[in-house]
C-alpha positions as CSV (number, residue, x, y, z in Angstrom):
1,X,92.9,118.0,86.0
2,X,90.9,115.2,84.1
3,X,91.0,112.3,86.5
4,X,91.9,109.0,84.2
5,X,90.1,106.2,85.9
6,X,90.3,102.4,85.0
7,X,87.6,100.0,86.3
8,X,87.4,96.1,86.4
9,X,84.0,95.9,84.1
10,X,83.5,92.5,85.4
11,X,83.9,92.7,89.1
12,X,81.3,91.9,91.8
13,X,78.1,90.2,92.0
14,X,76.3,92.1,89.0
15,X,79.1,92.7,86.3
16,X,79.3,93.4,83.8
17,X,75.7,95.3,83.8
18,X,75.5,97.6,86.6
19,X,79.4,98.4,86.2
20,X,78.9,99.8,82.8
21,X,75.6,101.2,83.9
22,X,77.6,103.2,86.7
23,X,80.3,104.3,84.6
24,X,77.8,105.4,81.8
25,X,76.6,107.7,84.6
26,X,80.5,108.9,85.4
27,X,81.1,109.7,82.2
28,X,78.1,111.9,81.8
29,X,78.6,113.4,85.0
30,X,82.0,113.1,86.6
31,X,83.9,114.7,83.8
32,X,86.3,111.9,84.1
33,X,87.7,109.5,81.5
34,X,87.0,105.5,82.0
35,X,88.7,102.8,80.8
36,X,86.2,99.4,81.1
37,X,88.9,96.4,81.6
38,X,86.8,93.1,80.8
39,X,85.9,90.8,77.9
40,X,84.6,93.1,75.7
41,X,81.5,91.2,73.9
42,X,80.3,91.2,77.0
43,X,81.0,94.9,78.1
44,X,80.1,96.3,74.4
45,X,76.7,94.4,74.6
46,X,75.7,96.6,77.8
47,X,77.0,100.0,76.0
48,X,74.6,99.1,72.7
49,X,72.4,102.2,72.3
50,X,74.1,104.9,74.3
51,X,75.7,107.8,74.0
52,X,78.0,108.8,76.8
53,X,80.8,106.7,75.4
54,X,83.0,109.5,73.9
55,X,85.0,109.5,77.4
56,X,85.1,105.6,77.8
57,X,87.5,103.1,76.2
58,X,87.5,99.0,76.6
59,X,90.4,97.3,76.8
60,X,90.3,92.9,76.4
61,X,91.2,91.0,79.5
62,X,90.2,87.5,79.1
63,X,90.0,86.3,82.5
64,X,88.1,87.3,85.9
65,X,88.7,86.7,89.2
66,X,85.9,85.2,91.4
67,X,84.5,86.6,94.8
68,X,85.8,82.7,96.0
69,X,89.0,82.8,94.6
70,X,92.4,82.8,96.8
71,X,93.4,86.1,96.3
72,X,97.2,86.2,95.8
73,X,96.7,83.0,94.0
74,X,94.3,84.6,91.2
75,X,96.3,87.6,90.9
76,X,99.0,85.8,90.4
77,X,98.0,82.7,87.7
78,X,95.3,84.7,86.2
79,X,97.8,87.8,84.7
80,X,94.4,88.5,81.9
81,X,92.3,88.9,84.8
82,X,90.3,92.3,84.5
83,X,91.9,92.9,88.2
84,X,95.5,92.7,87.1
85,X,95.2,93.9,83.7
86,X,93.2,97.2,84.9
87,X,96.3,97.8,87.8
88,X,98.8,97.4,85.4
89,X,97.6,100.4,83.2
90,X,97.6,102.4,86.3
91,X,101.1,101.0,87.1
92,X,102.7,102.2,83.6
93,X,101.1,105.3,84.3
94,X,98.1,105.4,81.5
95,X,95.5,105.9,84.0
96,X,95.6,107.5,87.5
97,X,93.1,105.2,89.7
98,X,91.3,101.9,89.7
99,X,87.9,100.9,90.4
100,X,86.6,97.6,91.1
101,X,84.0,95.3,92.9
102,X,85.3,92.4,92.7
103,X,87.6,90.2,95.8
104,X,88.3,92.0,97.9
105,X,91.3,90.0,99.3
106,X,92.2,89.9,95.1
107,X,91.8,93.6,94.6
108,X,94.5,94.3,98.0
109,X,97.1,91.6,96.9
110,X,96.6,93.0,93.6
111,X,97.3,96.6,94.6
112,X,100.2,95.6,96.5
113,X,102.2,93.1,93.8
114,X,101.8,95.5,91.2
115,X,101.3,98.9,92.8
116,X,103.4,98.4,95.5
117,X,103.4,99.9,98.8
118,X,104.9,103.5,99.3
119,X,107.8,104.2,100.8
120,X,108.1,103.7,104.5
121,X,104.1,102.7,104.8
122,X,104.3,99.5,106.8
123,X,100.9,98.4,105.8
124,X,98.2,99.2,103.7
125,X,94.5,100.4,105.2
126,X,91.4,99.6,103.8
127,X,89.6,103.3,104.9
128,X,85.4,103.0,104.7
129,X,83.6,106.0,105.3
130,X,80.3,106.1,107.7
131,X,77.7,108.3,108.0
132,X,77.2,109.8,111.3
133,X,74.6,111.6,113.9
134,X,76.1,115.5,112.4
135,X,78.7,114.1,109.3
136,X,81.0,110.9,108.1
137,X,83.9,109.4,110.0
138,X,86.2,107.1,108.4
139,X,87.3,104.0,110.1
140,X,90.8,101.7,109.2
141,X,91.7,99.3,109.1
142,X,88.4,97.3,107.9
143,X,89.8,94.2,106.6
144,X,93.6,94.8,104.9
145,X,95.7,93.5,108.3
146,X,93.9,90.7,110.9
147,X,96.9,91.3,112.7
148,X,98.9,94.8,113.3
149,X,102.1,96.5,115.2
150,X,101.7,99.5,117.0
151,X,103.5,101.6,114.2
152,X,100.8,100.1,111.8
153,X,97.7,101.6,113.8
154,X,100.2,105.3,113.9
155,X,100.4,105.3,110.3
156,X,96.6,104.7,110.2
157,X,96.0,107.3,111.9
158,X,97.7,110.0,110.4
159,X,96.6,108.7,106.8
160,X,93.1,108.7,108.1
161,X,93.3,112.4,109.4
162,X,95.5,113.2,106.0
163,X,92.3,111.5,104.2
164,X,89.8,113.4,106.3
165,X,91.2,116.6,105.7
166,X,91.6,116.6,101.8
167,X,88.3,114.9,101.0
168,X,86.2,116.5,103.6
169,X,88.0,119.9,104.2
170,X,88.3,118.9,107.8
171,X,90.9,121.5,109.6
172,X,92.4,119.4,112.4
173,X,90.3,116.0,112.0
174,X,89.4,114.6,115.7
175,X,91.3,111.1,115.7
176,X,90.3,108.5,117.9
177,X,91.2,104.9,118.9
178,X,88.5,102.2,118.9
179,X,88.7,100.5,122.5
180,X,86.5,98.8,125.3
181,X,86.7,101.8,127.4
182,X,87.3,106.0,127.1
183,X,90.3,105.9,129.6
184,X,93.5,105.5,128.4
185,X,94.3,102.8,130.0
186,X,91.7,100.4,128.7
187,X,92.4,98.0,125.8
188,X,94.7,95.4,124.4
189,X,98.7,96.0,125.3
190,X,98.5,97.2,121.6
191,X,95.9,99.7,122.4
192,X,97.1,100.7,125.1
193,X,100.8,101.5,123.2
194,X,98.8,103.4,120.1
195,X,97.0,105.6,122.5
196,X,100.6,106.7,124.5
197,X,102.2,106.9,121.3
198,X,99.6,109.2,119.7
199,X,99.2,111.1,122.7
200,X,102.8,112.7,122.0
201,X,101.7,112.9,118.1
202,X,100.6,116.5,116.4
203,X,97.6,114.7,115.1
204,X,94.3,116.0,117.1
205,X,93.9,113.1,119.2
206,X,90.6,112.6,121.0
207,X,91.5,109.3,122.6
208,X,89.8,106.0,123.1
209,X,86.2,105.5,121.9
210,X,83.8,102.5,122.6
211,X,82.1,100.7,119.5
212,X,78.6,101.6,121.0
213,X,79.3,105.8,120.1
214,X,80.9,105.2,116.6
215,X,77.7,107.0,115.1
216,X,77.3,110.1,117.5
217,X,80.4,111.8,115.5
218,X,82.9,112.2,118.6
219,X,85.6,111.9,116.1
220,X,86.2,111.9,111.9
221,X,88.5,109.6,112.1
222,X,88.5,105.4,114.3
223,X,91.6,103.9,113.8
224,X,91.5,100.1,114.5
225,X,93.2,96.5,113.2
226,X,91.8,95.2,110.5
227,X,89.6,92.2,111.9
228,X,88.0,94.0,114.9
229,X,86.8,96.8,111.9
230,X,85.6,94.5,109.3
231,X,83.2,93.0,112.1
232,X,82.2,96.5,113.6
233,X,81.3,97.6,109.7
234,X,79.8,94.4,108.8
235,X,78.0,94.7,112.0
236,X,76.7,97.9,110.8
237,X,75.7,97.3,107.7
238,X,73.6,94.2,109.0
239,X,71.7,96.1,111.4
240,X,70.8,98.5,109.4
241,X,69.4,96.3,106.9
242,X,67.3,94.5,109.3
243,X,66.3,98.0,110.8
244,X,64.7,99.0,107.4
245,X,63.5,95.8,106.8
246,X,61.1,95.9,109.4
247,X,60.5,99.4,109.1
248,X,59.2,98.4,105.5
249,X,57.4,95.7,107.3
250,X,55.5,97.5,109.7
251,X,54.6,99.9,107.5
252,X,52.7,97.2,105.2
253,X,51.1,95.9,108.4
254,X,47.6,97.5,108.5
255,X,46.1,100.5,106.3
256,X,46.5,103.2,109.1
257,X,50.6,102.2,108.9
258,X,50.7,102.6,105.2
259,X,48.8,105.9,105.3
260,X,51.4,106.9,107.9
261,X,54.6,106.0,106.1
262,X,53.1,107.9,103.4
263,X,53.8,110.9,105.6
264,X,57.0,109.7,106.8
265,X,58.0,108.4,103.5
266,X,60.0,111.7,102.6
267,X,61.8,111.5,105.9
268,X,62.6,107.6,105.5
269,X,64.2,108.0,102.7
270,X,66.4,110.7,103.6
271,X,67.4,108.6,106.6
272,X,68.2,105.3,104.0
273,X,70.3,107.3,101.4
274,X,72.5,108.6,104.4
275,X,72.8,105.4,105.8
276,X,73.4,103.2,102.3
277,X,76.9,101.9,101.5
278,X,76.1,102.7,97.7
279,X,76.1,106.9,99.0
280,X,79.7,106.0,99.7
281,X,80.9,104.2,96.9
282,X,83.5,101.6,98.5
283,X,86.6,101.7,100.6
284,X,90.1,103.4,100.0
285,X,93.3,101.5,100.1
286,X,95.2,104.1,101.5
287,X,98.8,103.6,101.5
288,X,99.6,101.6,97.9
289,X,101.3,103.3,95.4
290,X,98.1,104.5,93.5
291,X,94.6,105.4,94.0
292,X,92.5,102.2,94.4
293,X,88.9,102.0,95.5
294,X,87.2,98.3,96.3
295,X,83.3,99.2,96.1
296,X,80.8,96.5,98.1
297,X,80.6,92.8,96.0
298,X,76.8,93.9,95.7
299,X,77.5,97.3,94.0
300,X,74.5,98.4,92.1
301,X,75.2,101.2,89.5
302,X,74.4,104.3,92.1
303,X,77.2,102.6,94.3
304,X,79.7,102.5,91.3
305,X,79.2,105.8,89.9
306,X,80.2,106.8,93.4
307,X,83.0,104.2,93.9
308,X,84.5,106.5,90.8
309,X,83.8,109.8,92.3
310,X,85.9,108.9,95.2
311,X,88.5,108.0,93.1
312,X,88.1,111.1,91.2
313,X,88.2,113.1,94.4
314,X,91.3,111.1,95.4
315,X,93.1,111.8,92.4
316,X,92.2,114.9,92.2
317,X,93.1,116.2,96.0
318,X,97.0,114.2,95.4
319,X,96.4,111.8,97.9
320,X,99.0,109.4,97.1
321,X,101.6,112.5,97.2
322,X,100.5,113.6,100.8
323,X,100.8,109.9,101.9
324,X,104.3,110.0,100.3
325,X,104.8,113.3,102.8
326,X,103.5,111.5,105.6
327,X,105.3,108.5,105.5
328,X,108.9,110.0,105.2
329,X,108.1,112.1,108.4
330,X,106.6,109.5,111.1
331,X,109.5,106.8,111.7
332,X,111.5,110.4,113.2
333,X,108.1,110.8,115.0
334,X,108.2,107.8,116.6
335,X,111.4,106.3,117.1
336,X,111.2,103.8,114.6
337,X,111.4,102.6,110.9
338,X,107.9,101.9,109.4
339,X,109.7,100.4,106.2
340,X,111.2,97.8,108.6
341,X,107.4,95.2,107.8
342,X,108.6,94.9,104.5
343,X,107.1,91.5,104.5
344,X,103.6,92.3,105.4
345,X,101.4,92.9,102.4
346,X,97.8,92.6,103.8
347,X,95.6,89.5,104.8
């Protein structure tokens, strides 16, 4: 199936430009069809003198949302936003993902007003995949719920291993809980319920894992709360910057360094495209009624062309229908309605 993708054209720190550049690449490569949601001089002036437009439509939205905005408050006064307008088309069912860069916060609440949550899916994930020592792992919740019940982190789990296993082809995904110690009795009360209750699960439970192995690849799958994983990832992704910082550094130190990371240069940058965020496009919001990607507010083109890939993949592996499956069976699982948080929808 052709995978019908809509994405906020003016999202992030560098749209409208490196948006339409990335989706220019998608539509020559992806085989997918893009709508551009945005104000349209400006999205029309960054498409003047290609060609790779036969698959790509604008539609006008007048207003955008900023990366400082409050987010259920710009969703909701703001109904031209490139955000809203681009979820609605997915809502009435003329496009089967969305795409954007933009708020994060913005792009959840939007999701969730207009999506909507599916059925019996407490709370929403946000799901980023890492790179690690022999593959990728994908942690949730990075940043959707500060605060989470037990049967929150459950649902997490078994939409991370669901995830892991359609998009990766991952028989029996290794799940694992992030804690301050391997045994199962380490770790919050919350923790500490999760691991028991996942214990007696069907999932392939690996139990606890410290923050300090995340990258050794003990498990495709960390389930966490959302605040404790937005600072583990954010973590990562600053060390890693400062690590090839000064790798660039040294290297431009003396003559015999430059001479040397001329010989390593291959090898370095093998290492940085498996470690760069813009390899893996942005983060799902598993569990909302439709396939929704938030890529990083510094997206460059390479990172949104892959933003849409995912979305593409998602689409195309039925995602939201396995969620659906997975949903209606873990309340029996567990002794407990998930639909009963009907009043969360993310943070």
């Amino acid at each position: 199936m052709t995978a019908r993708i809509v994405v906020d054209a003016m999202g992030g720190d560098n749209g409208p430009q490196e948006v339409v550049a990335g989706a220019l690449m998608a539509a020559g490569g992806l085989g997918v069809e893009l709508t551009l949601v945005g104000r349209g001089d400006a999205i029309r002036r960054e498409l003047e003198g290609t060609t790779n437009i036969e698959r790509l439509r604008v539609v006008e939205a007048s207003e955008m949302v900023g990366m400082d905005e409050h987010p259920t408050d710009a969703i909701r006064n703001k109904p031209d936003s490139s955000m809203r307008v681009g979820l609605e088309i997915v809502k009435r069912g003329e496009a089967d993902a969305f795409v954007t860069a933009g708020n994060t916060g913005a792009a959840m609440a939007g999701a969730l007003l207009t999506l909507g949550r599916i059925k019996g899916i407490g709370r929403p994930a946000l799901g980023t995949v890492f790179p690690t020592a022999d593959g990728a792992t994908i942690m949730l919740d990075v940043g959707a719920n500060a605060d989470c019940r037990a049967i929150h982190l459950i649902q997490f789990a078994h939409m991370g291993a669901a995830y892991m296993e359609r998009m990766f082809n991952i028989s029996r995904p290794r799940v694992a809980l992030l804690s301050i110690g391997e045994e199962d009795s380490k770790g919050s009360q919350l923790v500490i319920e999760v691991n028991a209750a996942l214990r007696k699960s069907r999932l392939n439970f690996v139990g606890n894992i410290e923050s300090n192995v995340l990258a050794h690849g003990l498990a495709d799958v960390v389930v966490t709360d959302g605040f404790t994983g937005n600072v583990v990832i954010k973590t990562i992704e600053g060390v890693a910057e400062v690590v090839f910082g000064e790798v660039r550094h040294a290297v431009e130190l003396t003559p015999w360094n430059r001479a040397a990371g001329l010989i390593l240069m291959s090898e370095l940058r093998k290492l940085k495209r498996r470690l760069d965020y813009t390899e893996y496009g942005g983060a799902q919001l598993l569990g909302v009624d439709g396939v929704t990607v938030i890529g990083h507010g510094r997206s460059n083109a390479r990172a949104v062309f892959n933003a849409i890939r995912a979305a593409r993949d998602g689409v195309q592996g039925g995602l939201v229908q396995v969620f659906r499956e997975i949903a209606a069976e873990i309340p029996a699982r567990h002794g407990g309605s998930s639909d009963s948080t009907g009043d969360d929808e993310g943070g």
